[in-house]
C-alpha atoms as a printed R data frame, in Angstrom:
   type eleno elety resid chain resno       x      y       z
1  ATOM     1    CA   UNK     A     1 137.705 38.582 -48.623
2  ATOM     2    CA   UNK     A     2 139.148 35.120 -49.727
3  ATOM     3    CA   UNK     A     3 142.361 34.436 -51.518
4  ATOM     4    CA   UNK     A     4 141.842 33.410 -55.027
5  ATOM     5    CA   UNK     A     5 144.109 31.305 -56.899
6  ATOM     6    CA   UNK     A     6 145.219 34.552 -59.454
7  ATOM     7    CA   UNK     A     7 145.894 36.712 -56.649
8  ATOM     8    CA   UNK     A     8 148.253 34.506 -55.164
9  ATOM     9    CA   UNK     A     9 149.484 33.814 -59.323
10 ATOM    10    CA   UNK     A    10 150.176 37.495 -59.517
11 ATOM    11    CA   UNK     A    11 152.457 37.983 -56.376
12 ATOM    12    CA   UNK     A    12 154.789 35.570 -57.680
13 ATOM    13    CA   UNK     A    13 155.205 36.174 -60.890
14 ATOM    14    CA   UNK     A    14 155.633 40.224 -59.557
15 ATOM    15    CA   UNK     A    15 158.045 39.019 -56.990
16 ATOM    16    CA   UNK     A    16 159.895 36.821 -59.238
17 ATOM    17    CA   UNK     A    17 160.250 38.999 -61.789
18 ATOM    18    CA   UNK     A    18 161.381 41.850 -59.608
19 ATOM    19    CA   UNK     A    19 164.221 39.673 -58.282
20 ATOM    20    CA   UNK     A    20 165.298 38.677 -62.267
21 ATOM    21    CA   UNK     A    21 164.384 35.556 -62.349
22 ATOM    22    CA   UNK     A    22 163.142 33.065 -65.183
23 ATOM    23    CA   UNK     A    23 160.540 31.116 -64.771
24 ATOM    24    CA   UNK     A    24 163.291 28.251 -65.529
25 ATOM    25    CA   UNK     A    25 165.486 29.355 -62.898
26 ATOM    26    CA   UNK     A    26 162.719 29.914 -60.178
27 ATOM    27    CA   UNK     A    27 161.956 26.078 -61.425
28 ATOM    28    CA   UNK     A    28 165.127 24.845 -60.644
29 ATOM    29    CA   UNK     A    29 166.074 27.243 -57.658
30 ATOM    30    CA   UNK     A    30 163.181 25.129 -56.204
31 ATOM    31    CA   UNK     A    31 163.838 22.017 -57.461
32 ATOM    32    CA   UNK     A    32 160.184 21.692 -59.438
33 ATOM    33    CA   UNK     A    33 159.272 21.512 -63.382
34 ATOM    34    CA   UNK     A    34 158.770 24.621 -65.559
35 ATOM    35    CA   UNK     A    35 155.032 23.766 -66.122
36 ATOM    36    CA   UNK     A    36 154.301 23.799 -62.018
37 ATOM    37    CA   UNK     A    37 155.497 27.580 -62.305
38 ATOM    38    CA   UNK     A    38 153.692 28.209 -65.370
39 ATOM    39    CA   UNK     A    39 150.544 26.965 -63.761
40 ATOM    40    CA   UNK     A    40 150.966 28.521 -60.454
41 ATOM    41    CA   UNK     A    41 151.957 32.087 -62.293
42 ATOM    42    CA   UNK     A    42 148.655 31.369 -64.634
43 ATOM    43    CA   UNK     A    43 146.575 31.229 -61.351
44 ATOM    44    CA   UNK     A    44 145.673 27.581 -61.828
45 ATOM    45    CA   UNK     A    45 143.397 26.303 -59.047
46 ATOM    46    CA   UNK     A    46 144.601 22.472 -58.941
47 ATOM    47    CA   UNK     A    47 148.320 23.734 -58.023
48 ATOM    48    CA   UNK     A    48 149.558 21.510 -54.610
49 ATOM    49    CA   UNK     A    49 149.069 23.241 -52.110
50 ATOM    50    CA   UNK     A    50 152.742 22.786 -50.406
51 ATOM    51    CA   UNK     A    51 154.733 23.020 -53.709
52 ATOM    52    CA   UNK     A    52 152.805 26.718 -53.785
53 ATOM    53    CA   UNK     A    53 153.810 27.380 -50.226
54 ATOM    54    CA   UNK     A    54 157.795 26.122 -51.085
55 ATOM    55    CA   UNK     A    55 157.618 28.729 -53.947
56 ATOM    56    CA   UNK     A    56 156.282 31.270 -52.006
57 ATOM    57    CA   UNK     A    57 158.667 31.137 -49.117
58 ATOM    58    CA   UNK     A    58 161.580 30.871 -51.658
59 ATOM    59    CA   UNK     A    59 160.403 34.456 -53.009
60 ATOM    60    CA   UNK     A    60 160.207 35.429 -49.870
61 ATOM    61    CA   UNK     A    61 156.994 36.257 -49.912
62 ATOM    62    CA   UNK     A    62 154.680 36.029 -46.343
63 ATOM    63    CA   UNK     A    63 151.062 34.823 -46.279
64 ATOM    64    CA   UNK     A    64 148.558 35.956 -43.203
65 ATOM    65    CA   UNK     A    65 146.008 33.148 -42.086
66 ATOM    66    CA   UNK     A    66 143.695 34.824 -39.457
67 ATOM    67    CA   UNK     A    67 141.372 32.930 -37.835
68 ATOM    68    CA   UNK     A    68 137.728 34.227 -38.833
């Protein structure tokens, strides 16, 4: 099954939250604007692609690519 944009969305806003962050301070933790976070937490599917993967890995959170 693919990953869609809102399941990514989900795990950080989840992970963020669990670790008490704002979306303000995840924003400037990673050195982006409030409305990238907003978008990427609202599942938005026009997000860049490596500002998503610096937000991710600042969360901590791992992603799985698996060849098909």
């Amino acid at each position: 099954m693919a990953t869609k944009p809102m399941d990514i969305a989900s795990v950080v806003k989840q992970t963020r939250k669990a670790q008490g962050l704002t979306q303000a301070e995840l924003a400037g933790a990673a050195n982006t604007g409030l409305r990238f976070i907003i978008d990427l937490e609202a599942g938005k599917p026009t997000c860049q692609i490596g500002k998503v993967l610096h937000i991710v890995n600042m969360l901590g959170i791992s992603i799985e690519l698996k060849q098909p």
